[in-house]
C-alpha positions as CSV (number, residue, x, y, z in Angstrom):
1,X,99.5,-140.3,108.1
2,X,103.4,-140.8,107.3
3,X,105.5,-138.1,105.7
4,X,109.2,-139.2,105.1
5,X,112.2,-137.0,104.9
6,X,114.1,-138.5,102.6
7,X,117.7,-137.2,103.4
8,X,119.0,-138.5,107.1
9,X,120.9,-135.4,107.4
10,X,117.5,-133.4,107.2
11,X,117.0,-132.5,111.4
12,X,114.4,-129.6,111.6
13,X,113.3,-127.8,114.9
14,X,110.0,-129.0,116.1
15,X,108.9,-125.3,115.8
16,X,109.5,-125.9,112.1
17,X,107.7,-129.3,111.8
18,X,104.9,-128.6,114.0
19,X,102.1,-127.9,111.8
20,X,102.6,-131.1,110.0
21,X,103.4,-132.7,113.5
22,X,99.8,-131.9,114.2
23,X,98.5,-134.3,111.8
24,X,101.1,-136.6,110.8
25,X,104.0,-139.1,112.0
26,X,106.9,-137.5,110.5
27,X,110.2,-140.2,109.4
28,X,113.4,-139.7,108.7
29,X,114.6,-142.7,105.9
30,X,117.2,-144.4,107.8
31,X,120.4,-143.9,106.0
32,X,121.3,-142.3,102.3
33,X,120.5,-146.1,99.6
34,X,117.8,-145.9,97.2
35,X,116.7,-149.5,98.8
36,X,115.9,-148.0,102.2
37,X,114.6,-144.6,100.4
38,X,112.3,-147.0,98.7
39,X,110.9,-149.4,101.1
40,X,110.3,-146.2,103.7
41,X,108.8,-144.4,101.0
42,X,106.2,-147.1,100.2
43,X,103.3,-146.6,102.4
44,X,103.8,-142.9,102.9
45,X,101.3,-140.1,102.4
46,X,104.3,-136.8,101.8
47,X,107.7,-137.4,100.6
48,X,109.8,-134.3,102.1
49,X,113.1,-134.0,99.6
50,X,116.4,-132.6,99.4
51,X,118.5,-133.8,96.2
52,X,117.1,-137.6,96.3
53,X,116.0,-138.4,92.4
54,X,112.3,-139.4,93.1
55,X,112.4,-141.1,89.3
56,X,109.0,-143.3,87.7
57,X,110.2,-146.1,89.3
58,X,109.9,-145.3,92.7
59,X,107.1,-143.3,92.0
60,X,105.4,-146.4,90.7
61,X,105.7,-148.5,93.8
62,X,103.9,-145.5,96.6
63,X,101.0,-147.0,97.2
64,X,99.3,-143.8,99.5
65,X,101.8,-141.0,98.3
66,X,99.3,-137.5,97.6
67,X,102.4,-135.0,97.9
68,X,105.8,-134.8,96.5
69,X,107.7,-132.1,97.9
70,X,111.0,-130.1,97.0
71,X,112.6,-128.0,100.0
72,X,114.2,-125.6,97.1
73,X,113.6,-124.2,93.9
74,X,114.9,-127.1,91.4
75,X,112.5,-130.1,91.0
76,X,114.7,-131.8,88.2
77,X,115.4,-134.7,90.7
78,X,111.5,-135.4,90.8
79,X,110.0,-136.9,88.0
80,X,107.1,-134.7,87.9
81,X,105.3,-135.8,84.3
82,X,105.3,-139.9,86.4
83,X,104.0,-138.0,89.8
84,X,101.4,-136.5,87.6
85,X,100.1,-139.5,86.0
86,X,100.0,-141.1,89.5
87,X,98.0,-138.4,90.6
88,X,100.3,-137.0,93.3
89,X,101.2,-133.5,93.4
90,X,104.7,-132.4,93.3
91,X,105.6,-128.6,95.3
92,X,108.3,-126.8,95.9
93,X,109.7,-123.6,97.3
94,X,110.9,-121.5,94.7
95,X,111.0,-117.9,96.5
96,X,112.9,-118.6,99.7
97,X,116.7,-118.4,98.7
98,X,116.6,-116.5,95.2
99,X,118.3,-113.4,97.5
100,X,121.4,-115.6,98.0
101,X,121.5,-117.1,94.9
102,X,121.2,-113.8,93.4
103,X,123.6,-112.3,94.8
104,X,126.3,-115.5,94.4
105,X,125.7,-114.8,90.7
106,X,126.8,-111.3,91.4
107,X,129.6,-111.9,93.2
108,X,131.1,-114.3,90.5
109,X,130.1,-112.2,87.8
110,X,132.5,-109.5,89.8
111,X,135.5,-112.1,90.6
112,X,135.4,-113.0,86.9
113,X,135.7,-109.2,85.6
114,X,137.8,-107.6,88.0
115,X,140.0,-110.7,88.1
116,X,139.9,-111.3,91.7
117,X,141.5,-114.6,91.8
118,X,144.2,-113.8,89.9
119,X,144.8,-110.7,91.7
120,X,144.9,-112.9,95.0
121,X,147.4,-115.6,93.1
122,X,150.0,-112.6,91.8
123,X,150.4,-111.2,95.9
124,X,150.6,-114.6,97.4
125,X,153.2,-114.9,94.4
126,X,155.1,-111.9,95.7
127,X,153.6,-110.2,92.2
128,X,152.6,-107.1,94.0
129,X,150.0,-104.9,91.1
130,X,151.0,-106.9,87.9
131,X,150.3,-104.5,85.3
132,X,149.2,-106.9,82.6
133,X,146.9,-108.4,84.4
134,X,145.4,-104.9,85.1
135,X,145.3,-104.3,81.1
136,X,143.3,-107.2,80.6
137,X,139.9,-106.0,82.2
138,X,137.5,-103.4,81.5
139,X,135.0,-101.6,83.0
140,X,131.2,-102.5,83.5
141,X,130.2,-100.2,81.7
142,X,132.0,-101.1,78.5
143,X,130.9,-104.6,79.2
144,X,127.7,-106.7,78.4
145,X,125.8,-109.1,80.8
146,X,123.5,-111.2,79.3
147,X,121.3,-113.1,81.5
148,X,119.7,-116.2,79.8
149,X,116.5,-116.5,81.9
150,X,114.7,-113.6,83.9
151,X,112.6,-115.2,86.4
152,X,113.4,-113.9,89.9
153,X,117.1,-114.5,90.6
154,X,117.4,-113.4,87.1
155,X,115.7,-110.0,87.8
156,X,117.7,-109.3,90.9
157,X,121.0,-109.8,89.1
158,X,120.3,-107.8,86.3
159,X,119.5,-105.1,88.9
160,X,122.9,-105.5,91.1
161,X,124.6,-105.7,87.0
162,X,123.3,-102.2,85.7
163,X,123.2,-100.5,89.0
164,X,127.1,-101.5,88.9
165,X,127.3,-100.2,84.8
166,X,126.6,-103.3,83.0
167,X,124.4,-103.1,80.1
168,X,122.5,-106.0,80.5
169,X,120.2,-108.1,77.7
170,X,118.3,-111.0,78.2
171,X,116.7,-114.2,76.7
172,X,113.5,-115.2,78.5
173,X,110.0,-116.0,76.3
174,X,107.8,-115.8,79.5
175,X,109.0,-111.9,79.8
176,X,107.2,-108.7,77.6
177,X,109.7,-106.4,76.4
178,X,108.0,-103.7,78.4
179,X,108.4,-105.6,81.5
180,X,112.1,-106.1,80.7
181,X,112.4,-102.8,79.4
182,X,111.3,-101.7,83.0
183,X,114.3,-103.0,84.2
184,X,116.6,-101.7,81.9
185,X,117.0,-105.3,80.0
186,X,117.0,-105.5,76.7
187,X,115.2,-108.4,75.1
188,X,117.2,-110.6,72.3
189,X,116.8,-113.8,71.3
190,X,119.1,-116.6,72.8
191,X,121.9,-116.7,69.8
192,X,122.2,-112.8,70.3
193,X,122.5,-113.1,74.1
194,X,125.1,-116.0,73.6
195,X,126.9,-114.2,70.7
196,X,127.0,-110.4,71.7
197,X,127.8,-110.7,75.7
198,X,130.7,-110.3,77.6
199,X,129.3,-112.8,80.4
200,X,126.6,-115.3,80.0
201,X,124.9,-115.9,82.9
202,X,122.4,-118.7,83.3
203,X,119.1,-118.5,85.3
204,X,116.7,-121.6,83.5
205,X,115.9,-124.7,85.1
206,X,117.2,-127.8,84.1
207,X,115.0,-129.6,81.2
208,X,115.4,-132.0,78.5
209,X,115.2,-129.4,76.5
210,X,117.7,-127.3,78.0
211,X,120.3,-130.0,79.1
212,X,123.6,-128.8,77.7
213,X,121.6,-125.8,76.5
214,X,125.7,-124.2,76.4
215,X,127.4,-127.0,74.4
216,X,130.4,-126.9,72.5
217,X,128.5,-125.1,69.5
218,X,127.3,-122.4,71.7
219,X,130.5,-122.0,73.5
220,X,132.4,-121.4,70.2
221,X,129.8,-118.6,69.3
222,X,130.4,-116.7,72.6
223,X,133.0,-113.8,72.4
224,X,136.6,-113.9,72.9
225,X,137.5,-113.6,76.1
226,X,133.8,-114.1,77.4
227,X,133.4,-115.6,80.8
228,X,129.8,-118.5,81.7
229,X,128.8,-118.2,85.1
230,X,126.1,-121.0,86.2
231,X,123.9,-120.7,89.6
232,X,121.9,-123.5,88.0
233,X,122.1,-126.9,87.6
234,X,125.0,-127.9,85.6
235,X,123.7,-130.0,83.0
236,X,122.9,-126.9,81.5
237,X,126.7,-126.8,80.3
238,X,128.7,-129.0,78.5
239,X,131.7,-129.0,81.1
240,X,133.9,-131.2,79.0
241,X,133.9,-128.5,76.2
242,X,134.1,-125.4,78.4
243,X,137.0,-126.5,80.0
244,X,138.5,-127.1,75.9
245,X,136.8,-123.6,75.3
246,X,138.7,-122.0,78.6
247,X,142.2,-124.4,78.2
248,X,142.3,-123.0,74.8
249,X,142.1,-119.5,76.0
250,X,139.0,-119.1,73.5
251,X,137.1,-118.4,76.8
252,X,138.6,-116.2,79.4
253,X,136.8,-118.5,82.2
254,X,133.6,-119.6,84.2
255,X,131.9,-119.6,87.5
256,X,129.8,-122.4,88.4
257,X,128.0,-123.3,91.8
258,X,126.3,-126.7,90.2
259,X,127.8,-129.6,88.0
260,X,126.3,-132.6,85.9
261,X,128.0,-134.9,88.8
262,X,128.2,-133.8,92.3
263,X,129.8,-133.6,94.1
264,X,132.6,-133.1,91.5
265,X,134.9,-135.7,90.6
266,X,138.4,-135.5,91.3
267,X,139.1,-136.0,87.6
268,X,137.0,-133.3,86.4
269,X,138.1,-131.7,83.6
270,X,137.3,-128.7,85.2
271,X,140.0,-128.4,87.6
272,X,142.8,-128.6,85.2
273,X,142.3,-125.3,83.6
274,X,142.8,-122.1,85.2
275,X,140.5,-119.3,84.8
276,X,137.5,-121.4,86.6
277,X,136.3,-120.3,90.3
278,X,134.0,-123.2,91.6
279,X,131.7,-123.1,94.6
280,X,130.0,-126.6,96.3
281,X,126.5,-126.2,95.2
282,X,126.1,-123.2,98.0
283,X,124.5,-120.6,96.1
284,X,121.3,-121.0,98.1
285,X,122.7,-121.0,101.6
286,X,122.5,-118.8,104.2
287,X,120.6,-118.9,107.6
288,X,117.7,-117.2,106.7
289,X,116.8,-119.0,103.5
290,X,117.5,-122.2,105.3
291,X,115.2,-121.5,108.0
292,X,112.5,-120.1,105.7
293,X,112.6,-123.3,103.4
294,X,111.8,-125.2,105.8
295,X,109.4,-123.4,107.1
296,X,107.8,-122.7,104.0
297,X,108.1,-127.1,103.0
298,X,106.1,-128.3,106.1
299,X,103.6,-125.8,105.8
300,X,103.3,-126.3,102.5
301,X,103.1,-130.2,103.0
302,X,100.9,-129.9,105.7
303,X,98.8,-127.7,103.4
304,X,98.2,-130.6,101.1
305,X,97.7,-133.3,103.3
306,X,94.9,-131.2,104.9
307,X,93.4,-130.9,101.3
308,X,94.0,-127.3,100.8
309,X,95.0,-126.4,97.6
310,X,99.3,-125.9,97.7
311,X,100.6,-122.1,97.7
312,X,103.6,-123.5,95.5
313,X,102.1,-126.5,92.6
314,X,104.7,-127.5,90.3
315,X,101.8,-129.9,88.6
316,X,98.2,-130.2,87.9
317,X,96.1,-133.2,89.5
């Protein structure tokens, strides 16, 4: 049996790779085009991905493919619904970085309240404790988080939020209100959470139906002086109208880790507005949920290709 790792950069230990080692040839693709992605992808039996989009057309041409598998959380660059109807099934990892992404979330939602950039910008300015800037925030507990999504990453955050004095409310279908309520969350629906928060904080996967899911509509129902902070995927905002929204000083800024294009282009309007604190798509990392994704993906992979059921299905087949 072949499994491919689709990303060249992608160099595990063998003591990672070793249970699927024991039963199959594992291949790197040999450098970053969708041509070579393709042709080595062709007579494989696992597909091991990072952020290559696995669409219907490649999908279409694997002629031994039984596994399609995501080392993360996010399967939005698989086409899961064409895997299905090809009979392959599509895994991922989704609990071995939702620690770190958590607490990113946190730490933006802090830099964005307490004004921690701007604070850094007025000393390196020679502006040593600018009083206006100090009259322009407010304490948690005066302040609403609301936390659209309350899956895992969700649930820690809206722990670090009230143990810091945030109220916190949430939008989430999948969650009883007693089970939020044993958080101290408040259930609303998603115009409440958008309309009645001082941050919105976004913790969905990336859909069609939730693809700018914060557009400019949604942005212009948002509080003065509210702040978005994304650990996403960034399709979920519309990034053209938040940066109107925060250039127009109807926002009071954003945090984002993800972006519809990345990396992000030098033209983004994005980078033109202040108020914005941007990270490279690095919520996720840190040793230890490196090492435990990949752990977790060749086991997993290795799982299937044995014919065990997966511990992580994304898909029925």
């Amino acid at each position: 049996m072949k499994a491919l790792l689709t990303n060249p950069s992608m160099t595990p230990p063998d003591a990672v790779t070793a249970p699927l080692r024991d039963i199959a040839d594992i291949v790197t693709v040999s450098d970053g085009s969708a041509e070579a992605l393709a042709e080595a992808a062709r007579d494989a039996d696992a597909l091991i991905v990072a952020v290559e989009p696995i669409r219907a057309q490649l999908i279409s041409k694997l002629t031994r493919c039984r596994v399609i598998h995501r080392c993360g959380i996010g399967v939005d660059v698989v086409d899961v619904e064409a895997a299905t109807r090809a009979g392959i099934q599509v895994t991922n990892v989704p609990d071995a970085n939702f620690h770190e992404v958590a607490a990113h979330a946190m730490a933006f939602i802090l830099a964005l309240t307490r004004g921690l950039v701007a604070w850094d910008a007025t000393v390196r300015a020679g502006r040593f404790g600018d009083g206006r800037l100090g009259m322009s925030l407010h304490r948690p507990a005066v302040q609403t988080l609301g936390l659209i999504g309350l899956g895992r990453i969700g649930r820690r955050v809206a722990t670090a939020a009230r143990a810091v004095g945030f109220s916190v409310i949430a939008h989430d279908p999948a969650v009883s209100p007693e089970d939020a309520a044993a958080l101290g969350v408040t259930l609303a629906d998603l115009d409440a959470v958008i309309t009645a928060s001082d941050v919105v904080s976004l913790h969905i996967p990336l859909t069609s139906g939730t693809r700018h899911l914060l557009d400019a509509a949604a942005l212009s129902r948002m509080k003065r002086g509210a702040f978005v902070v994304n650990v996403s995927r960034g399709g979920l905002v519309d990034e053209v109208a938040l940066a109107e929204a925060i250039g127009s000083r109807r926002l009071a800024g954003a945090a984002l880790d993800t972006f519809e294009t990345e990396p992000l282009a030098a033209d983004s309007p994005l980078l033109k507005v202040d108020g914005v604190l941007l990270s490279p798509h690095a919520a996720h990392w840190s040793r230890e949920s490196l090492g435990e994704t990949m752990v977790k993906s060749f086991a997993e992979v290795a799982r299937v290709l044995r014919g065990e059921a997966p511990h992580y299905p994304v898909n029925r087949v």
